[in-house]
Backbone atoms as SQL, in Angstrom:
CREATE TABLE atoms (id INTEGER PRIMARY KEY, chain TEXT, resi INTEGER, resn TEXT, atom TEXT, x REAL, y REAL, z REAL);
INSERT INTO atoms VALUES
  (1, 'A', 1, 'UNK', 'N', 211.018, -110.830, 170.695),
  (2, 'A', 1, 'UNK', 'CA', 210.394, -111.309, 171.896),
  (3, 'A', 1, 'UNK', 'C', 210.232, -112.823, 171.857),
  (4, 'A', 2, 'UNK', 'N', 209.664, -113.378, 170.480),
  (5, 'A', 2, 'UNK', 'CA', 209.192, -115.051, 170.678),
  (6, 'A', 2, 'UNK', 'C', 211.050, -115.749, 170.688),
  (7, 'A', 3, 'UNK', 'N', 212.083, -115.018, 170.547),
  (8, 'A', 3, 'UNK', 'CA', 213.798, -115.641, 171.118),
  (9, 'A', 3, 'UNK', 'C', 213.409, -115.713, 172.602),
  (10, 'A', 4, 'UNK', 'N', 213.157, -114.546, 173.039),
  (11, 'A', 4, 'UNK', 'CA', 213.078, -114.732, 174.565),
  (12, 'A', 4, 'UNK', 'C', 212.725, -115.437, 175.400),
  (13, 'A', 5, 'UNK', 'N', 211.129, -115.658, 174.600),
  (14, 'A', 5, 'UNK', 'CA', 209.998, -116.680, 175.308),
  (15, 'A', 5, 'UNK', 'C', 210.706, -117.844, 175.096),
  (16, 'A', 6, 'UNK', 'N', 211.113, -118.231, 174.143),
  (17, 'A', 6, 'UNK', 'CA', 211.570, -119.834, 173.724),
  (18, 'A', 6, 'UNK', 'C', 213.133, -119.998, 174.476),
  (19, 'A', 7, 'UNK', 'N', 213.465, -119.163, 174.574),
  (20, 'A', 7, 'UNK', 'CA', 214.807, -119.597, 175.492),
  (21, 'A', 7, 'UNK', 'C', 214.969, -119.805, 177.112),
  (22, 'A', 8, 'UNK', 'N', 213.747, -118.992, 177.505),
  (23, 'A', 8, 'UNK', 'CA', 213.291, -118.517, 178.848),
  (24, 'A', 8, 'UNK', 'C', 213.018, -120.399, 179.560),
  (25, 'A', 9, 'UNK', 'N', 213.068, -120.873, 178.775),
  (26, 'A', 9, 'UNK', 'CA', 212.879, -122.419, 179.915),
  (27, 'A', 9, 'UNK', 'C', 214.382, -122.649, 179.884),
  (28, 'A', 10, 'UNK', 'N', 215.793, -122.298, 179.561),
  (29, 'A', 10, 'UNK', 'CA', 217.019, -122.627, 180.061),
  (30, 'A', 10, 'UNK', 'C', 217.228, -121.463, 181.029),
  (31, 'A', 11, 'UNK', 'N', 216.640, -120.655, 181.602),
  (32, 'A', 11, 'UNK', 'CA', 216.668, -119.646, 182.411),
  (33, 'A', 11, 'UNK', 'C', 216.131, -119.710, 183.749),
  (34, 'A', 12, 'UNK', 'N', 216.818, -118.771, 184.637),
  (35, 'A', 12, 'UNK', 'CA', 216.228, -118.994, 186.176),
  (36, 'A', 12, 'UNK', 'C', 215.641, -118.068, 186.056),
  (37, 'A', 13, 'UNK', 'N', 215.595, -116.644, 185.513),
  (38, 'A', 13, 'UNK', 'CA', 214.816, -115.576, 185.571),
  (39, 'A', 13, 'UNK', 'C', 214.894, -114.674, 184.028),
  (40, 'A', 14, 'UNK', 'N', 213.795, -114.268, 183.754),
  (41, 'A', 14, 'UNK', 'CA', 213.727, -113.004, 182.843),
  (42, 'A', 14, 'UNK', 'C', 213.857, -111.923, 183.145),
  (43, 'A', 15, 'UNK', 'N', 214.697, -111.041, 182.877),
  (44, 'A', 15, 'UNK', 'CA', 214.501, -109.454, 183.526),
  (45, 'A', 15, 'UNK', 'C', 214.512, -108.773, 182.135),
  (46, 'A', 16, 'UNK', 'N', 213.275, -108.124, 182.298),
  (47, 'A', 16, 'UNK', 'CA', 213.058, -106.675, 181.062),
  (48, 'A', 16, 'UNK', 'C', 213.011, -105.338, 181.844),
  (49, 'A', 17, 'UNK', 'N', 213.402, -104.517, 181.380),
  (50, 'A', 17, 'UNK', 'CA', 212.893, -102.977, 181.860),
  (51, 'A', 17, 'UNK', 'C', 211.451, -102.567, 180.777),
  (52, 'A', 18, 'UNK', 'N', 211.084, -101.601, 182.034),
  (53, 'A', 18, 'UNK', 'CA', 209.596, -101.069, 181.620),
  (54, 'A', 18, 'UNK', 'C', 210.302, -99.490, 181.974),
  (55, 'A', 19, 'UNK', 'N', 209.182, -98.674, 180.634),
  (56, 'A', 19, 'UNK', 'CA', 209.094, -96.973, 180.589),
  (57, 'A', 19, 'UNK', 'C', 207.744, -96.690, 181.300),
  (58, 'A', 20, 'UNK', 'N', 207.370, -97.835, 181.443),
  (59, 'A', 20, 'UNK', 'CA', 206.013, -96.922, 182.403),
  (60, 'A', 20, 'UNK', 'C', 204.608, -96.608, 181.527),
  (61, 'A', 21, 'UNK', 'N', 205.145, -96.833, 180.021),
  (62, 'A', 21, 'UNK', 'CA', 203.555, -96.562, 179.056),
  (63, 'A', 21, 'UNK', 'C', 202.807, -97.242, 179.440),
  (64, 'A', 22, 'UNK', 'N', 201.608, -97.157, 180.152),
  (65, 'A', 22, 'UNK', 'CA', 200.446, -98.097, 180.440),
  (66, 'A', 22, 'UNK', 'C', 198.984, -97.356, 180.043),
  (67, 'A', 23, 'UNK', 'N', 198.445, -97.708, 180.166),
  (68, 'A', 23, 'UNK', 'CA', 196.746, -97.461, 179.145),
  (69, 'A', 23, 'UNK', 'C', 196.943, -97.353, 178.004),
  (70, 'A', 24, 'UNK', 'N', 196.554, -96.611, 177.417),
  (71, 'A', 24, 'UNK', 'CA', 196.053, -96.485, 176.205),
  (72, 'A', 24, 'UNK', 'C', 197.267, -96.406, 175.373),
  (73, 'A', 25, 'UNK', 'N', 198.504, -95.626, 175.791),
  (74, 'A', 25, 'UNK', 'CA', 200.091, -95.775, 175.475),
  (75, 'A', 25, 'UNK', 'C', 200.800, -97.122, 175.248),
  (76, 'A', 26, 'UNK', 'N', 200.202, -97.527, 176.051),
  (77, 'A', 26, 'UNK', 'CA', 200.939, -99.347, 176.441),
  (78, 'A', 26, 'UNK', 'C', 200.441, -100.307, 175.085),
  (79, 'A', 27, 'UNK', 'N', 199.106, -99.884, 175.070),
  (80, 'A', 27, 'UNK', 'CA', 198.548, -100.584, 173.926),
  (81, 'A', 27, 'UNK', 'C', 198.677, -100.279, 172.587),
  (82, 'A', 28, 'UNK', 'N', 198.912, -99.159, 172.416),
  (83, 'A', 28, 'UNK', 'CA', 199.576, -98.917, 171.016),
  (84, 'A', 28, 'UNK', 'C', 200.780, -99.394, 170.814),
  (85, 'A', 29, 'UNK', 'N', 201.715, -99.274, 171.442),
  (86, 'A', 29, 'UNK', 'CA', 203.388, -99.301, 171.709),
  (87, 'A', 29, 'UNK', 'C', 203.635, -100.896, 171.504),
  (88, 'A', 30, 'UNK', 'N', 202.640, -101.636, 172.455),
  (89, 'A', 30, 'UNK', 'CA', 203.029, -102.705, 172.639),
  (90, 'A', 30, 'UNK', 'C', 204.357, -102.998, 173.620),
  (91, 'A', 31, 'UNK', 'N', 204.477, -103.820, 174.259),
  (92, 'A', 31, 'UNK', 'CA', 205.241, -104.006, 175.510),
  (93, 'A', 31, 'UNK', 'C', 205.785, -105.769, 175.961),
  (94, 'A', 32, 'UNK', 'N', 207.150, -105.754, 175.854),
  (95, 'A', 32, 'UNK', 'CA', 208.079, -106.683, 175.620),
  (96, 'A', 32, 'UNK', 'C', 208.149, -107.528, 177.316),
  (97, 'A', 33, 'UNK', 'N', 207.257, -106.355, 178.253),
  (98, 'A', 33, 'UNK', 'CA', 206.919, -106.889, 179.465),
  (99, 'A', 33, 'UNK', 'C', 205.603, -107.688, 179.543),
  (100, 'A', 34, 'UNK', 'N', 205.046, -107.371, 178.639),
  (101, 'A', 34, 'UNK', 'CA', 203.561, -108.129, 178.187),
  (102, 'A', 34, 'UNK', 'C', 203.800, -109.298, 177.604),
  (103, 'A', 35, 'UNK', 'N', 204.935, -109.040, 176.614),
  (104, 'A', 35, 'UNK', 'CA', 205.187, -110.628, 175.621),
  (105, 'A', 35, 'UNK', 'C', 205.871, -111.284, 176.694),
  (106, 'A', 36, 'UNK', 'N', 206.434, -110.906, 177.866),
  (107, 'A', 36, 'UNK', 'CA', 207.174, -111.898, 178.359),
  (108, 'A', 36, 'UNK', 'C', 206.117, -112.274, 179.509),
  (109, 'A', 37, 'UNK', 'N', 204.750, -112.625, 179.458),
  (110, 'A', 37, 'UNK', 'CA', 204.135, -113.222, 180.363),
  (111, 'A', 37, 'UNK', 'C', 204.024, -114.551, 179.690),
  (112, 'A', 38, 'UNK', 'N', 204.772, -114.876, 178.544),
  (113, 'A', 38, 'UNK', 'CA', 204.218, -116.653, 178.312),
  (114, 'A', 38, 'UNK', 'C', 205.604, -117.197, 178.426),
  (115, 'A', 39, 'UNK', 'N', 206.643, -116.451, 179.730),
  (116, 'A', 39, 'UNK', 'CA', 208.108, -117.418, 179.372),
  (117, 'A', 39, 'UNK', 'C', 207.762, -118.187, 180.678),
  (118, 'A', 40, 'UNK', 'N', 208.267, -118.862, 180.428),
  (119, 'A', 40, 'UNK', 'CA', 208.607, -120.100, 180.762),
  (120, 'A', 40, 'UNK', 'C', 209.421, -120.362, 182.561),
  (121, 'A', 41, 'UNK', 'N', 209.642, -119.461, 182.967),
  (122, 'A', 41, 'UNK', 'CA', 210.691, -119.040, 184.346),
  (123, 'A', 41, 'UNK', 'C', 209.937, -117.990, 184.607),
  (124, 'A', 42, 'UNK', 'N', 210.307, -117.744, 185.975),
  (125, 'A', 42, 'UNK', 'CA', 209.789, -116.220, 186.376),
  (126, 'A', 42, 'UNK', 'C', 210.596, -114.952, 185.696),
  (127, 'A', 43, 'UNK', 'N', 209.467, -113.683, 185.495),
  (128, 'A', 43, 'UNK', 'CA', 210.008, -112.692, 184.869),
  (129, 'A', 43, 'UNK', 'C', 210.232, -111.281, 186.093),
  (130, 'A', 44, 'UNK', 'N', 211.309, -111.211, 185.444),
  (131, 'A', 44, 'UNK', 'CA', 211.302, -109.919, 186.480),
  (132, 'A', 44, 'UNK', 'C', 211.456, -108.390, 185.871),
  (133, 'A', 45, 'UNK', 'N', 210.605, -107.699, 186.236),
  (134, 'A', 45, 'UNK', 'CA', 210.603, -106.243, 185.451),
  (135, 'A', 45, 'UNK', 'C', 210.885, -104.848, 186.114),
  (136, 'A', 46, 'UNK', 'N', 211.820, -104.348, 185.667),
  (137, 'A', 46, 'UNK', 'CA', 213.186, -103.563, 186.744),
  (138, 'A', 46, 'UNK', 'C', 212.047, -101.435, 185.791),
  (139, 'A', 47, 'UNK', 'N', 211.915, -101.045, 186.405),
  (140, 'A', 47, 'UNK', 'CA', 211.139, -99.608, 186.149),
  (141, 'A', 47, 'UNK', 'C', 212.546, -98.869, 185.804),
  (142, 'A', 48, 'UNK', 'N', 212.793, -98.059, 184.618),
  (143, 'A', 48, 'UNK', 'CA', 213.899, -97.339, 184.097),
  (144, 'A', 48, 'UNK', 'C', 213.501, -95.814, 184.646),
  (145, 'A', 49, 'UNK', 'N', 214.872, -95.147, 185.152),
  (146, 'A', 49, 'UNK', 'CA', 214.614, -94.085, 186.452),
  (147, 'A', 49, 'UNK', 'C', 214.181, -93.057, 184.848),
  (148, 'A', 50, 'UNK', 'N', 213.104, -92.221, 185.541),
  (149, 'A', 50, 'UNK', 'CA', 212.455, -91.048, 184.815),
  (150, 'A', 50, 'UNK', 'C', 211.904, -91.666, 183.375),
  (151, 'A', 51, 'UNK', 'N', 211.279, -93.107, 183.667),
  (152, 'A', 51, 'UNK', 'CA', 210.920, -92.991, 182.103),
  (153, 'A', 51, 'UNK', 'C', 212.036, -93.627, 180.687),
  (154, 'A', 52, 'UNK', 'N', 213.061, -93.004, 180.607),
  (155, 'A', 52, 'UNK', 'CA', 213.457, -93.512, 179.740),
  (156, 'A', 52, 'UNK', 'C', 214.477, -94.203, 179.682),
  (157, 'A', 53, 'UNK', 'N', 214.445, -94.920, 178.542),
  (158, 'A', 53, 'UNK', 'CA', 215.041, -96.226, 178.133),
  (159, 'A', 53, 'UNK', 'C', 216.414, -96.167, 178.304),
  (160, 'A', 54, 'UNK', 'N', 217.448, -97.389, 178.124),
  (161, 'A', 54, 'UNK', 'CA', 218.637, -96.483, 178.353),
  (162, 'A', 54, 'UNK', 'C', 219.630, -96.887, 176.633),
  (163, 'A', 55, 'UNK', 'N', 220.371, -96.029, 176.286),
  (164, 'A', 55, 'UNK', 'CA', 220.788, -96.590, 174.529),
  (165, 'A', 55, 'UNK', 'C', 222.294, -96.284, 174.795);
């Protein structure tokens, strides 16, 4: 995540996908949509259909 943040000022936008863990899930897990609130450009966060991730 801190590659992202630090590169994110040669960028016009950030886009991460989110699974949707939020409360108490979100906070254990930790969330790469959370670390990307200190970049530098606007972030944009795209919802992955049903939940999961894609590999």
């Amino acid at each position: 995540m801190e590659v992202l943040v630090r590169e994110s000022r040669h960028g016009l936008a950030l886009v991460t996908g989110t699974r949707g863990l939020g409360g108490f899930a979100g906070m254990l897990l930790g969330s790469v949509s959370q670390g990307a609130l200190h970049a530098q450009c606007p972030v944009v966060t795209v919802p992955v259909p049903d939940g999961r991730a894609s590999r």
